[in-house]
N, C-alpha and C positions, 0 to 999 in steps of 0.2 A: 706549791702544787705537788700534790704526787701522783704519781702512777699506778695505777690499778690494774689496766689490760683489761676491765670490765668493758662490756659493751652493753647498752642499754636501748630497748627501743620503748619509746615514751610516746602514748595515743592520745589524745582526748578533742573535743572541738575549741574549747579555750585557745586561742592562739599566746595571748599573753600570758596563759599558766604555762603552755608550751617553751615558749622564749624563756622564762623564768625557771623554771624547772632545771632546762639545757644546759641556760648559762652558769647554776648552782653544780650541776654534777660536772660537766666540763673544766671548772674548773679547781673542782675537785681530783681531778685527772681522768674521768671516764669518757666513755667512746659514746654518742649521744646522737639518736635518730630520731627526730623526731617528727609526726605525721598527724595529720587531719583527719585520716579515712579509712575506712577500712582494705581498699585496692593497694594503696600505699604499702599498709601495716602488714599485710600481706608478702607485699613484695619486698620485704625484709625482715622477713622470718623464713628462714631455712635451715637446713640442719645445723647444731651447735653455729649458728652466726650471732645469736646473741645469749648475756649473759642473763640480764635482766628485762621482763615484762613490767612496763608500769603503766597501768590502766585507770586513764581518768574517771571522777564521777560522771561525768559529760558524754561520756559514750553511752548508746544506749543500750538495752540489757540485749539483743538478738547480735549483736556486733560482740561484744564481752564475751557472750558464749563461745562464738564464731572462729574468735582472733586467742583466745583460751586456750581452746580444743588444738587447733595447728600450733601454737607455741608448745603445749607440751608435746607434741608427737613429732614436732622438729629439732626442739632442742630440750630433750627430758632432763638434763641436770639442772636445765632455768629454773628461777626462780619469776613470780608472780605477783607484783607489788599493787594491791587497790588504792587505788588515796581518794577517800573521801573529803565534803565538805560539810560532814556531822561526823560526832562520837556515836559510834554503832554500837550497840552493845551485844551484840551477834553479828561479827563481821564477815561478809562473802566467802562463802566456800572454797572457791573457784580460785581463789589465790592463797599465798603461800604466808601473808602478811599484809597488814590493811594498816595505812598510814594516814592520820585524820590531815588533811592538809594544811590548817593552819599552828601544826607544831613548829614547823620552821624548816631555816634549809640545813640545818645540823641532824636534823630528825631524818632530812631526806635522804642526807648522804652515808649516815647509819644504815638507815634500811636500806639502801641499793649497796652497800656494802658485804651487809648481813652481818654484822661485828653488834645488835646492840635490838634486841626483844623490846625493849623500854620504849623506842622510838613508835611500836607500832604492836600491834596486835596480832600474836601468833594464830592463822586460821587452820593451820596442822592438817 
C-alpha cells in the first residue's frame, strides 16, 4: 500500500460501485468518502478538504451540475473525475477527466492519482 495524502470524495447511487470504488483507492492509500446524495456530498466539500471529485454516471445531471460548481469554488486545485459506463466520444465538460468504468481498478487509481492521460480522457 502506499500513501498518497490524497483525499477523495466519491458520489454516485450505485452502492456497490461505491463499496468497490472505496475499497480499490483505499487501498491504494487514499483517503475515501463516500456518499449516496447530494446533502451528504455537500457536507464534505469544503475548502481545500478534498483532493479529488469522482462523479458517478448515476447521478443525475441537475446534482452533477450542483455538486461541480461548490467543488470547484471550495477546493480550486481539485480535480474532477467523471466515470462513465460507455466510451464517450465527447467527454463531460464539467470534469477535468472522464474514466470509462470498466477499464479497471489500475485505470482508477491512475486517474485519481493524475500520473497517467491513458487511463481516461483529458476533458481540459
Amino acid at each position: 500500500m502506499t500513501g498518497t495524502n490524497k483525499t477523495v470524495l466519491s458520489i454516485g447511487t450505485i452502492q456497490d460501485l461505491l463499496w468497490l470504488r472505496e475499497a480499490v483507492l483505499e487501498h491504494a492509500g487514499f483517503k475515501v468518502f463516500s456518499v449516496t446524495d447530494e446533502t451528504n456530498a455537500k457536507a464534505k466539500i469544503y475548502p481545500d478538504a478534498c483532493d479529488v471529485l469522482l462523479l458517478c454516471y448515476s447521478i443525475h445531471d441537475g446534482v452533477r451540475a450542483r455538486i461541480t460548481k461548490l467543488f470547484r469554488e471550495a477546493c480550486p486545485s481539485g480535480r474532477i473525475i467523471a466515470i462513465g459506463d460507455q466510451h464517450l466520444q465527447c467527454p463531460p465538460t464539467d470534469a477535468d477527466t472522464f474514466l470509462y468504468g470498466v477499464e479497471g481498478p489500475e485505470a482508477l487509481i491512475e486517474a485519481v492519482r493524475g500520473t497517467s492521460e491513458s487511463s481516461g480522457t483529458s476533458a481540459a
